[in-house]
C-alpha positions as CSV (number, residue, x, y, z in Angstrom):
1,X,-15.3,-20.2,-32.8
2,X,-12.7,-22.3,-31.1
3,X,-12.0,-21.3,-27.3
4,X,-8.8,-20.1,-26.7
5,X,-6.2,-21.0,-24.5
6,X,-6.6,-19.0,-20.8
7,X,-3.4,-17.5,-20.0
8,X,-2.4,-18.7,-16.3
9,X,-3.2,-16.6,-13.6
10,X,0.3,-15.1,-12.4
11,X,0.7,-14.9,-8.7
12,X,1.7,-11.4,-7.4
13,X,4.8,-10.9,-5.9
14,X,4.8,-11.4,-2.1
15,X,8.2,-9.7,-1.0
16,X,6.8,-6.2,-0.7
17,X,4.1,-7.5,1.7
18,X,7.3,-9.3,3.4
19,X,8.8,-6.0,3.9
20,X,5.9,-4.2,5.4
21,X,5.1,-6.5,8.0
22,X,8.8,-7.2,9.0
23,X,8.4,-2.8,9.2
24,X,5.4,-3.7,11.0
25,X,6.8,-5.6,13.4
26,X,9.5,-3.7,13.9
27,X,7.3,-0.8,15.0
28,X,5.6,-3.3,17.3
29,X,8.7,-4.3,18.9
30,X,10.4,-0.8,19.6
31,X,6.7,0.1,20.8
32,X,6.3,-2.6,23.5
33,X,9.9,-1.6,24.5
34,X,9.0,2.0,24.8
35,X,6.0,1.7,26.2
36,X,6.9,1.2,30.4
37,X,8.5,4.7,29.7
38,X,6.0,6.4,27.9
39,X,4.2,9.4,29.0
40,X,0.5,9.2,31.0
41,X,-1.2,11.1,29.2
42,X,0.4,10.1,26.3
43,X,0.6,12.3,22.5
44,X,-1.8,10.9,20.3
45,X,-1.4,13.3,17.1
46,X,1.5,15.6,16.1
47,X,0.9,19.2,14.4
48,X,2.9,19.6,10.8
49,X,6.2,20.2,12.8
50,X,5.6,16.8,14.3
51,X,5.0,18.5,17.9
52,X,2.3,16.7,20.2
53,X,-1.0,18.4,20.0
54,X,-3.3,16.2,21.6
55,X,-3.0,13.5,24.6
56,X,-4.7,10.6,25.5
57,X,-4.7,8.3,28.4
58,X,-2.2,5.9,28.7
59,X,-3.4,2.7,27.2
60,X,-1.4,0.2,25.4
61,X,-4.1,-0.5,22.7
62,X,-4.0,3.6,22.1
63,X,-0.4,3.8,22.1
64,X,0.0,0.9,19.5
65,X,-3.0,1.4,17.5
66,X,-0.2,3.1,14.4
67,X,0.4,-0.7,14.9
68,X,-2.6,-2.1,14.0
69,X,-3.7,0.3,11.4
70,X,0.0,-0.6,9.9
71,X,-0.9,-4.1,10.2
72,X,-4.7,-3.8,9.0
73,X,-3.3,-1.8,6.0
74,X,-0.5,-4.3,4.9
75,X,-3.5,-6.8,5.2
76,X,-6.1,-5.3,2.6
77,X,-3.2,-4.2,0.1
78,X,-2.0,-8.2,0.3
79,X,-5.8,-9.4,-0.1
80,X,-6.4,-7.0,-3.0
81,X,-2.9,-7.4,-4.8
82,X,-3.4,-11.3,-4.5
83,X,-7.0,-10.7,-6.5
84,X,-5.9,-8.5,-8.6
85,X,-4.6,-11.6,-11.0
86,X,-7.9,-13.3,-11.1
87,X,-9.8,-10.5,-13.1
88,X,-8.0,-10.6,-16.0
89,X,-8.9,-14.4,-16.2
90,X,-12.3,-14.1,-17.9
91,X,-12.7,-13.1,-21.1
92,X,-14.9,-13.6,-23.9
93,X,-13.3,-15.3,-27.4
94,X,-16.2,-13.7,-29.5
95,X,-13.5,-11.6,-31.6
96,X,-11.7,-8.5,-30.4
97,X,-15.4,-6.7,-29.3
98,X,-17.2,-8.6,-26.9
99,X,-20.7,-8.2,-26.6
100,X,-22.4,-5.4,-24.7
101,X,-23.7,-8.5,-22.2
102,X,-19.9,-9.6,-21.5
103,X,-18.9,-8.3,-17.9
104,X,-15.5,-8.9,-16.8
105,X,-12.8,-6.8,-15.4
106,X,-10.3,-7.9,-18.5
107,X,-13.0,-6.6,-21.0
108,X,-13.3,-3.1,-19.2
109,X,-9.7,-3.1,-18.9
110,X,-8.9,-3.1,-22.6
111,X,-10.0,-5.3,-25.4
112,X,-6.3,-6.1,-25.8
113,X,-5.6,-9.2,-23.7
114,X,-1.9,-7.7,-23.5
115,X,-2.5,-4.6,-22.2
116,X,-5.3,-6.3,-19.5
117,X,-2.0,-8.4,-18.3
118,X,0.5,-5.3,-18.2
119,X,-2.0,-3.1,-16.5
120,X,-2.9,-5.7,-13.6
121,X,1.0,-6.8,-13.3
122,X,1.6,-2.7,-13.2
123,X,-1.2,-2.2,-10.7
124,X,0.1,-5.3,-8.6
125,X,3.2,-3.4,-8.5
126,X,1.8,-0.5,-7.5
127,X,-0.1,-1.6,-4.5
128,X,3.4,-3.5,-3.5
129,X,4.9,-0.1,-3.8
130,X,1.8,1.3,-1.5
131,X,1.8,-1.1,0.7
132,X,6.1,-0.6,1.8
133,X,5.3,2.5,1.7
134,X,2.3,3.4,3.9
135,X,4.1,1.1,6.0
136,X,7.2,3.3,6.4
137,X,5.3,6.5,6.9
138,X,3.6,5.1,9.7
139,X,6.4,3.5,11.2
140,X,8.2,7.2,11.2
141,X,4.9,8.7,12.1
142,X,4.7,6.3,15.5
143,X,7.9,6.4,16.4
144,X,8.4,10.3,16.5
145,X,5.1,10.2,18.0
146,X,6.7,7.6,20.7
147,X,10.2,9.3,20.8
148,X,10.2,12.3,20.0
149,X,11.5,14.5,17.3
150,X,15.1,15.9,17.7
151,X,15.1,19.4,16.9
152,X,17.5,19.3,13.8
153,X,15.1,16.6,12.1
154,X,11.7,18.7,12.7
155,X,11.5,20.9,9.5
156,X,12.5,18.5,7.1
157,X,11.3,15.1,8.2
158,X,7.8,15.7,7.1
159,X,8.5,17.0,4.0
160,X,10.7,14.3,3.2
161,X,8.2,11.3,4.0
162,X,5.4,12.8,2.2
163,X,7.4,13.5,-0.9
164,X,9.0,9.7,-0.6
165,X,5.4,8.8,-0.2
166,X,3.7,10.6,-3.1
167,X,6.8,10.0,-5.1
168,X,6.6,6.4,-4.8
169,X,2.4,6.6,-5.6
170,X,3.3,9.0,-8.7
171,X,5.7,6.7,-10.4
172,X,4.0,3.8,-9.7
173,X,0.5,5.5,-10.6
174,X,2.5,6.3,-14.2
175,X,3.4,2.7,-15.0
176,X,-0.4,1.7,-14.1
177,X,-1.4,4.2,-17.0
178,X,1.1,3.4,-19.4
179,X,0.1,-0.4,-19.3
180,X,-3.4,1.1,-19.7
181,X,-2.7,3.0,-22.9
182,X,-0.6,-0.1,-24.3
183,X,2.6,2.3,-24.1
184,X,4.2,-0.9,-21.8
């Protein structure tokens, strides 16, 4: 048989790993402004009504460590997302059913080359999604934690970010198995 053509490996789009830094650092900023006036010992966890229910001492690596989990997180989805495009590269060209031998990500995927390509664009997505995402929660999560939560924000505010959250996973989980099932 004749090898085919490789389709070009697509680079994933960068602007949602943009947006969760600039979040990010955003957080770091408003936390390095805060922190002169933060409390010794400091909250280090909030209960489900976003109340302080355990303390720490003061330290500046403890009181920015949302930071740098934030940070660390943005990082691995960026890594991961920029991969993702590379394992729907290989494939084999001996006819639609490769041999049992043939091990690549694209022939576990699907046998459709198509549907390989919209499931890793749709999962790129998704970890774009993700990453904003996670960002935002902990951004909220550190700041009330830094701040403090008004009383008219305390019953909803958690209820709100993990349904944003898991809203934004669940439709972005849905596209990743449409493009699975060829339904793209």
């Amino acid at each position: 048989m004749t090898a085919s053509a490789e389709r070009p490996v697509r680079r994933p789009p960068v602007w949602p790993h943009l947006v969760a830094l600039v979040i990010v650092a955003a957080t770091l900023a408003i936390g390095l402004v805060v922190y002169p006036s933060a409390p010794d010992p400091m909250p280090v966890h909030v209960d489900v009504a976003l109340q302080p229910d355990a303390w720490a001492d003061k330290r500046l690596g403890g009181f920015l460590l949302p930071v740098i989990i934030g940070a660390a997180v943005v990082a691995i989805f960026w890594i991961v997302a920029a991969s993702l495009p590379l394992a729907g590269t290989t494939r084999s060209d001996d006819g639609p059913h490769p041999p049992a031998t043939t091990s690549s990500w694209s022939t576990q995927l699907s046998p459709r080359p198509e549907v390989t390509a919209a499931t890793l664009d749709a999962t790129v997505r998704l970890l774009g999604n993700l990453t904003v995402a996670t960002a935002a929660l902990i951004a909220v999560v550190a700041l009330t934690t830094w701040l403090g939560v008004p009383a008219w924000m305390a019953p909803w505010l958690l209820p709100v970010l993990m349904a944003a959250f898991l809203g934004s996973l669940a439709v972005s989980s849905l596209r990743v198995f449409r493009a699975q099932r060829g339904l793209v």
